[in-house]
N, C-alpha and C positions, 0 to 999 in steps of 0.2 A: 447467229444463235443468241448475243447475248440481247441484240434489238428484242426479238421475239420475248426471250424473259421480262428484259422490261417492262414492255406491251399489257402482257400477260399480267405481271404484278402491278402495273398500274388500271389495269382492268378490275381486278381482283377489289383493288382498293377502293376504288370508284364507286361497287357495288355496294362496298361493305357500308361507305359512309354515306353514301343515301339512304340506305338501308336505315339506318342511327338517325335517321331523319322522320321519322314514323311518318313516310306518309308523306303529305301536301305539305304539311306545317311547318316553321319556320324556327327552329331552335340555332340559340348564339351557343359556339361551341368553344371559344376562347375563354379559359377559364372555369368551364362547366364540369372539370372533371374528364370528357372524351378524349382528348390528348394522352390523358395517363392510363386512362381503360386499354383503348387501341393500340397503346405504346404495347400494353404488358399480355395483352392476347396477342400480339406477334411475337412475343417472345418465347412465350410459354407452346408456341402454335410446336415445336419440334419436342415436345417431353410426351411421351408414351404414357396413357392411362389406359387399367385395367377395367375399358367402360364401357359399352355398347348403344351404341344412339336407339332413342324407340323410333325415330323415324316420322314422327307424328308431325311435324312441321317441314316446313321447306327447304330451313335451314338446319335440320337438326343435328346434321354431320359437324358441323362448326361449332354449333351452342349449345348442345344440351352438355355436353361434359365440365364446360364452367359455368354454368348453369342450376345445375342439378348434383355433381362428383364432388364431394365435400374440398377432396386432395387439390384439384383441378380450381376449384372457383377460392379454393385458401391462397395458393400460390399466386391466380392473379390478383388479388386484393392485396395481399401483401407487396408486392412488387409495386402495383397502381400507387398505395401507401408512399412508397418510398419515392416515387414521382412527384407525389404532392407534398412532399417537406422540401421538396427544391421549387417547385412553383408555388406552395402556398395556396392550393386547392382544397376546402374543406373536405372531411370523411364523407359528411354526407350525400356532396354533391356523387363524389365516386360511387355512392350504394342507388342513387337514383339512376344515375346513367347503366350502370349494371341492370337491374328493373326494370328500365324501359328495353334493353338490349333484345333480355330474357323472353322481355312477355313478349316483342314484335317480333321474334324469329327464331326461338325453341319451343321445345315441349312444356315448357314448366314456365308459366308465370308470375314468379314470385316478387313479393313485392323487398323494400329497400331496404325492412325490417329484417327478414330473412337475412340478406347481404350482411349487414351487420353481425350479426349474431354467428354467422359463418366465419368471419372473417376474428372475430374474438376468442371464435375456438382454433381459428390453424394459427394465430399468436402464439395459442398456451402448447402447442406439437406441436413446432416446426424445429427441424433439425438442417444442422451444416449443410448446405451444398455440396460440398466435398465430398461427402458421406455418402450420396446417392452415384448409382449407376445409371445414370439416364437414357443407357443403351437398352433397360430393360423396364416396365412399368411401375412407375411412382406410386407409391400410397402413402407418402406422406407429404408435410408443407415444410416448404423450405424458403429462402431467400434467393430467389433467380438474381443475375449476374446483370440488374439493369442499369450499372455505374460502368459498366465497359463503354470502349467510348466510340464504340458502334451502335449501341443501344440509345445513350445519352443523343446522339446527334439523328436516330431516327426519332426519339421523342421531340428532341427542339426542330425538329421536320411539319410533324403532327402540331408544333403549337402554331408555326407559321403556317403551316393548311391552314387552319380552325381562325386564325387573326386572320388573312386575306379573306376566308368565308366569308367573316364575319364583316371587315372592315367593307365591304358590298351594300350589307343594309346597311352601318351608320354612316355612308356617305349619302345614300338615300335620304338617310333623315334628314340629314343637314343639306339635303336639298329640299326640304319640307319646311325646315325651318326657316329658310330661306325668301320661302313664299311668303312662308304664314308672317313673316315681320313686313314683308313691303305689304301683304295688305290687312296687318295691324296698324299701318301708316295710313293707307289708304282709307281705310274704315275712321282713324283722326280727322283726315282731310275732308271726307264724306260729313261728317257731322258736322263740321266748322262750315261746310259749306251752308246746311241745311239750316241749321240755327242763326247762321249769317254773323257768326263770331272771328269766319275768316275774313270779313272786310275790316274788323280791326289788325289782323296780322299781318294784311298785307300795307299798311301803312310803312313796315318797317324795310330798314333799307337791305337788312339778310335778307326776307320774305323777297323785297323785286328783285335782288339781285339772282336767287333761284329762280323764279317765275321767268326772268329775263334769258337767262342761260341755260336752265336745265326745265324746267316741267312745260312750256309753253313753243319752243322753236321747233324748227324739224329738225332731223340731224346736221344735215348742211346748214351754214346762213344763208337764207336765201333760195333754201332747197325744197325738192316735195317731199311729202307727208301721204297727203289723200290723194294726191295724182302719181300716175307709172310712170315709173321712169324704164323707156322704152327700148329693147336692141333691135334694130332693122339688118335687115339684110344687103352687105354692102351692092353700093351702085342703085336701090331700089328705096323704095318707100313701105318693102313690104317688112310687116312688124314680124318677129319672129319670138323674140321672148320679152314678156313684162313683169315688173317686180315691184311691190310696192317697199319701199323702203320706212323704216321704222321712225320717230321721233326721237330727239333726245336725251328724254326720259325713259322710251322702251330701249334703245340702244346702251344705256347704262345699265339698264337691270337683267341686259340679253349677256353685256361684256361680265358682270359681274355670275351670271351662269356662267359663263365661257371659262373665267379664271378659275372656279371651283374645282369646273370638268377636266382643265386641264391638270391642278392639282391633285384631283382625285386618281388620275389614270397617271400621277409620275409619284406618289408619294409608295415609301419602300416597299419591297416585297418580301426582301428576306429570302430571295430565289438560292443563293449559295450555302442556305442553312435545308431547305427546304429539297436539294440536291439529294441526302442521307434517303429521303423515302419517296421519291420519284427516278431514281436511280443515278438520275446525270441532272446539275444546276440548269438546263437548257430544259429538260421536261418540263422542270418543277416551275421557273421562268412562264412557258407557255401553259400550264394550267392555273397559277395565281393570274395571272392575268385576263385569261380566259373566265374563272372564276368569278371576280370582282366586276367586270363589265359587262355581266351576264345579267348578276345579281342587281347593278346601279341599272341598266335594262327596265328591268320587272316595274322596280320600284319608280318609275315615272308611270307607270298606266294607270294607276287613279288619279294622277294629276291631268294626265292627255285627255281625260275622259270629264273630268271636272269642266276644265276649260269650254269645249267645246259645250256643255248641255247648256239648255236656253234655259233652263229652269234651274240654275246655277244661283246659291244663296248669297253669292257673292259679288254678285252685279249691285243688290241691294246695298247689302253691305258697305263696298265700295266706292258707288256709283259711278264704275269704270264703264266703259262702253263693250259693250259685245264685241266690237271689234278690237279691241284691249285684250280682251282674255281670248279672241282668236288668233290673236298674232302669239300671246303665250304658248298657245296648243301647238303651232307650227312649231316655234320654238325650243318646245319641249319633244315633240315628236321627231327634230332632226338630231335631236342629241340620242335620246332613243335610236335611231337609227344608227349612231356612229357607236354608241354602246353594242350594238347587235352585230354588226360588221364586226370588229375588232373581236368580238366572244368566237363570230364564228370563222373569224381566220385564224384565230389563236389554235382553236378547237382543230380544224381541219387542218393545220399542221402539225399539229400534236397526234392525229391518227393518221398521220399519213402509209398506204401502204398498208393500213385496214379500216379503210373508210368504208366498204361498202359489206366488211362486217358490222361496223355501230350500223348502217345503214339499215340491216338490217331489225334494230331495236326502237318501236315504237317515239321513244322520245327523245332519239335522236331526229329521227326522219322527219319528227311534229319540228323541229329545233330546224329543220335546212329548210324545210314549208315556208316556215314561220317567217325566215328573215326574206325570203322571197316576196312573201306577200304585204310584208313590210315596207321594203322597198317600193314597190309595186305602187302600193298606196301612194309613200309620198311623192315619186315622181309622176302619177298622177293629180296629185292634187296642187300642180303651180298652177300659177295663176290664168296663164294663157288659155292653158287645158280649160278653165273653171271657168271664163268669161265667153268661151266659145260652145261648150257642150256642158253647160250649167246642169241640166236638166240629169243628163247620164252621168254625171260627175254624182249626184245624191244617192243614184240609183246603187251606181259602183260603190261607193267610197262606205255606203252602209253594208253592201254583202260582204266586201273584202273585211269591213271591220268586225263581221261576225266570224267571216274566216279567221282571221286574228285573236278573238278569242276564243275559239275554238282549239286551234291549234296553241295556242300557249298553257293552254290547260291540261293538253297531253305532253307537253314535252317538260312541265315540272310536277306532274302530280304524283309522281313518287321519289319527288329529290325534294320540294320545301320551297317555301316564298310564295306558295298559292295565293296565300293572303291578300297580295295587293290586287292577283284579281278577280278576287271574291268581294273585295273593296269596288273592284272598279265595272263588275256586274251592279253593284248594288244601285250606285251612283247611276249608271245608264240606265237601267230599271225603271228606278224611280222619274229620272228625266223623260221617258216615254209612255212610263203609264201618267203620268200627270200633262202630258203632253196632249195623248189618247183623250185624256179625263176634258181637259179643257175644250179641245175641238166635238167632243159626245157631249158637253153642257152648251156650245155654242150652238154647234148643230150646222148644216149645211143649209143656210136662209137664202132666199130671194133677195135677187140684187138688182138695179138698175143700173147700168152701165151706160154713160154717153158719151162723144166725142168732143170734146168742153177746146180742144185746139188741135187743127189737122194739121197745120205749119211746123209745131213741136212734137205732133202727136201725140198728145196727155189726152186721158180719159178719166172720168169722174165715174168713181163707184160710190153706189150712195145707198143705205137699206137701214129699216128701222131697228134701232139698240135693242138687244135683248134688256130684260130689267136689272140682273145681276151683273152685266157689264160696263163696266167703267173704267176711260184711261184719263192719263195727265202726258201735259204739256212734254215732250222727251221721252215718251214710251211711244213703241211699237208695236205691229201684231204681225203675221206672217200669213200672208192671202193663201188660199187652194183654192183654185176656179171648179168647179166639178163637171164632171167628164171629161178635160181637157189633161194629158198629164196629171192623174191628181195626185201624184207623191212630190210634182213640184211643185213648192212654197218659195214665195219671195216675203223680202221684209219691206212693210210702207208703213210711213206715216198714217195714224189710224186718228180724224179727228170728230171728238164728239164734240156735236151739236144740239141740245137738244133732246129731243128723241130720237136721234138720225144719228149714224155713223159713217163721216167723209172721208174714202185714199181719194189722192191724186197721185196717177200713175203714167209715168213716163213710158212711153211703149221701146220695149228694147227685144234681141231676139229672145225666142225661147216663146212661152206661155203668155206671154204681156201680148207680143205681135200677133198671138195667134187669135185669143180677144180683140184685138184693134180689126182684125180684120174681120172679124164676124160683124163688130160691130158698126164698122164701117158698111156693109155688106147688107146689114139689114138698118140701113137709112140715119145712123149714127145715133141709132137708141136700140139696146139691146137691155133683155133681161135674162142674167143666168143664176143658177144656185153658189154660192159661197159661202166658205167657212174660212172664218177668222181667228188663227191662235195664238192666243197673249190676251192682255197687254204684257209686254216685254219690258225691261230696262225703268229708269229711274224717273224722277220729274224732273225735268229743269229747276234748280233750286236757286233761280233768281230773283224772287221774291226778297230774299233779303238785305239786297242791295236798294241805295236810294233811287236810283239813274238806273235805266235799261237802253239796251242800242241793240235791237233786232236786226240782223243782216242775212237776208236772204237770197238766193239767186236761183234764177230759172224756176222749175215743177220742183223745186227742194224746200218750195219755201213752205209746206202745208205746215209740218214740226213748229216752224220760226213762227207763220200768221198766230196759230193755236198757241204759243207761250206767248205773243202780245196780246192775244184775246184775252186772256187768262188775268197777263200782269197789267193790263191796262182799267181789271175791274178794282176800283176803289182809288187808284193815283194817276196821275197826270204827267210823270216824270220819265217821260221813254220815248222813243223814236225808232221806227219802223223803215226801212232801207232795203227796197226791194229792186235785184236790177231782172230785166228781162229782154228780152230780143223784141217783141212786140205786141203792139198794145191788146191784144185777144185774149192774153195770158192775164191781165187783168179784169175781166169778163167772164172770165172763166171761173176766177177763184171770188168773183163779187158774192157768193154766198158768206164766206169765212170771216173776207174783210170787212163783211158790214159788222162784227162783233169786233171789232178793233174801234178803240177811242183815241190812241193816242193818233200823235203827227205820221203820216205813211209819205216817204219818200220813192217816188219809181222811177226809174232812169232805163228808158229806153234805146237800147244799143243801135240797132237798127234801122232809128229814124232816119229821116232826111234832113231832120237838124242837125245841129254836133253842139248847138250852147245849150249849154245849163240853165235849167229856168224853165218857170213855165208858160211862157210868152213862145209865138210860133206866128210866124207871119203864112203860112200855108193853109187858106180856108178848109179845107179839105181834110188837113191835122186836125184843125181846130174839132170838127164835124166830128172827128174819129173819137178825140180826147173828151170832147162834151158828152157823150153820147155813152163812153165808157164811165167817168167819172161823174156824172150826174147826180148819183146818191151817194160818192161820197165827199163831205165837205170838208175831211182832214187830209185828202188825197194832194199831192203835187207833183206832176207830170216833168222828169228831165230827161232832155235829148242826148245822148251821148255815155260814154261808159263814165262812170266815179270818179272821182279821184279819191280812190281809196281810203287814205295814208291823211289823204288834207281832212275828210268827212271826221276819224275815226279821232284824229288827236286833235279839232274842235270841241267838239263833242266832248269827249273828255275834260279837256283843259276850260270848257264852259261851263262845266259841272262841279257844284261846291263841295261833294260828298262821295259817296262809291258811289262805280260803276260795274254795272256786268256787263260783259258783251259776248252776244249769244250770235250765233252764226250757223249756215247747211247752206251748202248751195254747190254747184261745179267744183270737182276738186282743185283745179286751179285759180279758183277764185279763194278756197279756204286756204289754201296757199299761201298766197299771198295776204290774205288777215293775221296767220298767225304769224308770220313773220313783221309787221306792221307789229304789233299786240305785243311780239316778245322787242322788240327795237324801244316801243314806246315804254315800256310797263316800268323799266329805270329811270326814267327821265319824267315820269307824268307825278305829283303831285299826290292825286288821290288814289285811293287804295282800288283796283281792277283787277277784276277775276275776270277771264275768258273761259267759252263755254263750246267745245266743236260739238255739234250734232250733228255731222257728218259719219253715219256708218259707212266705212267701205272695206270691202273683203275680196 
C-alpha cells in the first residue's frame, strides 16, 4: 500500500513538472521561483474552496482555483512569498512562474501583472491561521504553515529536483565549452600554420618538446595511429575485431572528456534532502540521477551531428582532418551512449512493477526505442562491421539515425531540452542540402576510367573540370560512380590538372572492385557517369616553410605528387620520396609527375636489387627503368625499401631553415614517419612541422 502511494505521487509529480515545462522548451528551474510555487500548491492542495472549476482546460480541476479564486491564488503567493525570503528568490520571478503555470493548463490566462496585484490585496486581508476552520471552506488569506518542518524539507526536496534538473544542461555546456577552447586552440594553430608564423615557434624548445611528446606521436612509442591494431581468433589467423586506436593528442582531449564525465555523474545529488518529496532517499537517488544523465544525453547531439557532417565549418577553421572530427563523433557518441544506458536503468528501476504502465505513455515507449536504436547504431558502426559491409553500413547508419531523431523527439517534446535537437536538425539540414547543392552543381559527368596497374590494381579516372570547380593541394572529394550503389560515396584524392580532374583509385571491395571489373572486362578503358562532392578539407599549408620533404607510398601518393606540383612552382627547396612495389606504378602516375620540378626519389621494394642507387647491373632493369623514366630528368630509381629514419633526419639536418614534412601512404608506413618526426623534432635543430594526409576511418 504504501509502494503504490509513492508510485502514484511520484507519478503525479512527474506530470506536474513537465507540465511547468511549456512544452519542448527548456526552462532553468533552480532559482526561478518553481520550487516555492510547487512547494506552496502542495500545501495549500488540502484547504477546501468555495469554487467550482469551468472545466474549460485539461487541467482545470487543479488550476483554475489558484488561478482565478482570489482566496486560493492569495494563500499560495503568500506562502510561495515566504519561501523566497529563505531562498532569496525575487517577487517577480514567482508572478511569472505563476503566469506561465496559469496560461499552460487552466481556464484563465492571466498574465504576472495580475499575480501581483492579487497577491497585494490578500497582504491587506489575510487573517490568523488559527482563526480558520479548514475542515470547512476558506474565503479568506491567511499564512499556511510552510515553516513546519515537513513543509520546509519538501521545499528543500523541490530545490534539489530543479538543481539536479538543472545541473544536466550546465554540464552540457561545459562540455561545449570544452570543445569550443580546444578548437579556439586549434583555429591558433591553423593560422600559425597558414601564415607560416609557426615555423618561428617551433624553433623553441616548449614548442619541440610538445610536438615531440604530445601533438605529433601515436599513443604508444612506437605504436599505431593509422594502422589496426588487430584481435585474431586464437589458434588462427582469422581477424575478428579491429580498432583503430587514437594519437596522443586525441587521447588527451578523449581522457580529459572522460575526467569531466566522470565528474559529472559523481558530483552531489542531494538525494537525502530530496528523500521529503520522492518519498524514500533511494527514489529520489534513482530519479536525480536518471534525470542528469538524461539531460547531459540530449545535449551532446548537436555536437554528434556537427562532427560527423563534411560541410562542418570547422575543418576550415581548424584544419583538423575529417578523420579528427570522426574519431570526435565516436567519441562523443559512446558517451551518449553511456549517458543513455545509465538514464534508462536508473528509470527502469525506479518503475519497477509498473513498467509496462509508463509503457504505456508515448514518451516513455519513444525513451526504451530510442536507447535501443542507439545502441544498435553504435555496435554497428565498429570498424570491422564498416570495412567489410561499407556500402550497408551508410545505407543503415542514415535510417537508424533518422529513427534516432525521430524517436527523441517524442520522448521529450512535452518534458523540455528539444532545443539541442532542433539544433542538431538544423546542423544536418544544412549539411545535406549543401551536400545535395554541391553534387546538383556538379552534376553526374562523363568519365573515362582506365587500368593504369593490374598488379596493384589502381585505376585512373579522369574527366574534364567543370568551370566553377576547384581544389587545392590536401582537399578531397567523395566519388559516386552512377548506377552502381549510388548512395555509396568514397573519399579520394581529387587532382586538378589543367582542365582535367585526376582520382587515383585503389581497387578495394565494395563499389571500387565492382568498377575494376567492368573495367577490366571491357579491355581496361571504360567510360561511366560520375559525380564528385567537395572539394573537402583544407590545403596543405606548406608553403610557408623553406624546405619540403614529400613522402609518399603506394596509390596514396596522388594528395603528396599534387602538394609537390603545387610547392615546387616558383622554388627549388623540396624533395619528393616515393616508395612503391613496382616500377608500373610510376607509369601510371607519369601524367602528375611531369608537373613536379623538384628532386623525386622512388624506391622500389620489389626489385631484384636490394642497393640503393640508381645503378642496376640487370639489362632488362635497365630497359624497364629507361623506358619508364625517360621524360623524367629529376627522377632517381632505388632498389629496396628506405631507410626511413636515415632519409628524414639528413634531410632535415642538411637543411639551414624550416622544414615541413608532408606524408600519405600505407598506414604502416605513416607509422612509422610519425614516430621518426616525434623522436627527431627534439633533437633536430630547425623548426619542423609534420603534416599526415592520411585519412582513415
Amino acid at each position: 500500500m504504501k509502494t503504490g502511494a509513492i508510485f502514484f505521487l511520484c507519478s503525479a509529480f512527474f506530470i506536474k513538472c513537465a507540465s511547468a515545462r511549456a512544452a519542448w522548451r527548456t526552462s532553468l528551474g533552480y532559482g526561478s521561483g518553481q520550487s516555492e510555487f510547487w512547494s506552496c500548491w502542495e500545501i495549500q492542495e488540502d484547504i477546501v474552496y468555495d469554487y467550482v472549476s469551468t472545466g474549460h482546460a485539461l487541467y482545470s480541476s487543479s488550476y483554475d482555483s489558484i488561478c482565478n479564486y482570489p482566496p486560493a491564488i492569495g494563500n499560495l503567493l503568500i506562502c510561495a512569498m515566504g519561501f523566497a525570503n529563505i531562498s532569496g528568490v525575487s517577487e517577480n520571478k514567482i508572478f511569472n512562474v505563476a503566469s506561465n503555470a496559469c496560461t499552460e493548463y487552466s481556464s484563465f490566462p492571466n498574465d504576472a501583472k495580475f499575480f501581483e496585484e492579487q497577491y497585494i490585496n490578500a497582504t491587506k486581508f489575510e487573517v490568523p491561521l488559527n482563526s480558520l476552520n479548514l475542515s470547512e471552506p476558506v474565503y479568506s488569506t491567511t499564512v499556511l504553515n510552510y515553516t513546519s518542518e515537513f513543509n520546509l524539507e519538501y521545499f528543500e526536496g523541490y530545490q534539489k529536483y530543479y538543481y539536479n534538473v538543472d545541473s544536466g544542461t550546465w554540464f552540457s555546456v561545459a562540455i561545449y565549452a570544452y570543445f569550443l577552447l580546444l578548437i579556439i586552440i586549434g583555429a591558433i594553430h591553423n593560422f600559425a600554420r597558414q601564415t607560416g608564423f609557426v615555423k618561428n615557434v617551433n624553433k623553441w624548445s616548449i614548442s619541440k618538446k610538445i610536438q615531440s611528446y604530445v601533438t605529433i606521436p601515436a599513443l604508444f612509442p612506437n605504436g599505431k595511429f593509422s594502422d589496426d591494431y588487430t584481435i585474431k581468433l586464437p589458434f588462427t589467423n582469422m581477424t575478428i575485431f579491429t580498432i583503430l586506436y587514437p594519437n596522443r593528442i586525441q587521447f588527451l582531449v578523449d581522457a580529459g572528456l572522460f575526467f569531466m564525465q566522470i565528474g559529472f555523474y559523481c558530483a552531489p545529488y542531494g538525494q537525502n534532502v530530496g528523500g521529503a518529496l520522492f518519498g524514500t532517499v533511494d527514489a529520489a537517488w534513482k530519479r536525480f540521477v536518471a534525470d542528469r544523465t538524461g539531460i547531459m544525453a540530449y545535449g551532446k547531439i548537436p555536437l554528434l551531428v556537427l562532427f560527423a557532417g563534411r560541410n562542418n565549418f570547422l575543418l576550415w577553421a581548424t584544419g583538423w582532418s575529417y578523420t579528427t572530427f570522426l574519431h570526435y563523433h565516436k567519441i562523443v557518441a559512446l558517451w551518449m551512449a553511456i549517458d543513455s544506458l545509465i538514464h534508462s536503468v536508473a528509470y527502469t528501476i525506479d518503475v519497477l512493477g509498473y513498467y509496462v504502465v509508463y509503457l504505456q505513455d508515448l514518451y516513455f515507449a519513444a525513451g526504451v526505442a530510442l536507447t535501443v536504436v542507439l545502441f544498435v547504431m553504435c555496435g554497428g558502426a565498429v570498424r570491422e562491421i564498416r570495412r567489410r559491409w561499407y556500402s550497408w553500413f551508410l545505407v543503415f547508419h542514415v535510417l537508424f539515425g533518422v529513427a534516432f531523431m525521430v524517436l527523441a523527439w517524442y520522448h521529450v517534446r512535452t518534458l523540455g531540452w528539444a532545443e539541442y535537437l532542433i539544433a542538431s536538425w538544423v546542423i544536418w539540414g544544412a549539411d545535406r542540402i549543401f551536400r545535395i547543392l554541391r553534387m546538383a552543381i556538379f552534376g553526374f559527368n562523363k568519365a573515362n576510367i582506365t587500368i593504369v596497374d593490374e598488379t596493384e590494381k589502381v585505376i585512373k579516372l579522369q574527366l574534364t573540370k567543370p568551370a566553377f570547380w576547384n581544389s587545392q593541394p590536401g582537399q578531397f572529394g567523395f566519388i559516386y560512380f552512377g548506377g552502381l550503389k549510388f548512395w555509396e560515396n568514397n573519399p579520394f584524392t581529387v587532382i586538378q590538372k589543367d582542365n582535367e580532374l585526376i582520382a587515383y583509385i585503389k581497387t578495394k571491395e565494395g563499389v571500387t572492385e565492382e568498377i575494376y571489373n567492368k573495367v577490366l572486362k571491357a579491355g581496361g578503358n571504360f567510360d561511366c557517369r560520375v559525380c564528385i562532392e567537395g572539394p573537402y578539407g583544407t590545403e596543405s599549408s606548406t608553403k610557408g616553410f623553406d624546405n619540403e620533404l614529400f613522402i609518399a607510398g603506394g596509390a596514396g601518393a596522388s594528395g603528396v605528387i599534387d602538394a609537390a606540383s603545387k610547392a615546387s612552382q616558383g622554388k627549388n627547396q623540396g624533395k619528393l620520396l616515393w616508395v612503391i612495389r613496382e616500377i608500373g606504378m610510376l607509369e601510371a602516375y607519369k601524367d602528375v609527375l611531369s608537373t613536379v620540378s623538384i628532386p623525386i626519389d622512388v624506391y622500389l621494394t620489389r626489385s631484384r636489387e636490394n642497393s640503393v642507387g640508381i645503378s642496376d647491373d640487370s639489362s632488362e632493369d635497365k630497359q624497364e627503368v629507361g623506358t619508364s623514366t625517360k621524360s623524367f630528368n629529376n627522377v632517381t630509381i632505388h632498389h629496396g625499401r628506405p631507410d626511413m629514419k636515415n632519409i628524414i633526419n639528413r634531410y632535415v639536418n642538411e637543411s639551414n631553415s624550416s622544414v615541413a614534412i608532408l606524408g600519405c601512404g600505407p598506414p604502416s608506413m605513416m607509422d612509422d614517419i610519425r614516430a621518426i618526426v616525434a623522436e627527431g623534432v627534439s633533437k633536430w635543430e630547425n623548426s619542423v612541422e609534420y603534416f599526415d594526409e592520411l585519412q582513415v576511418w
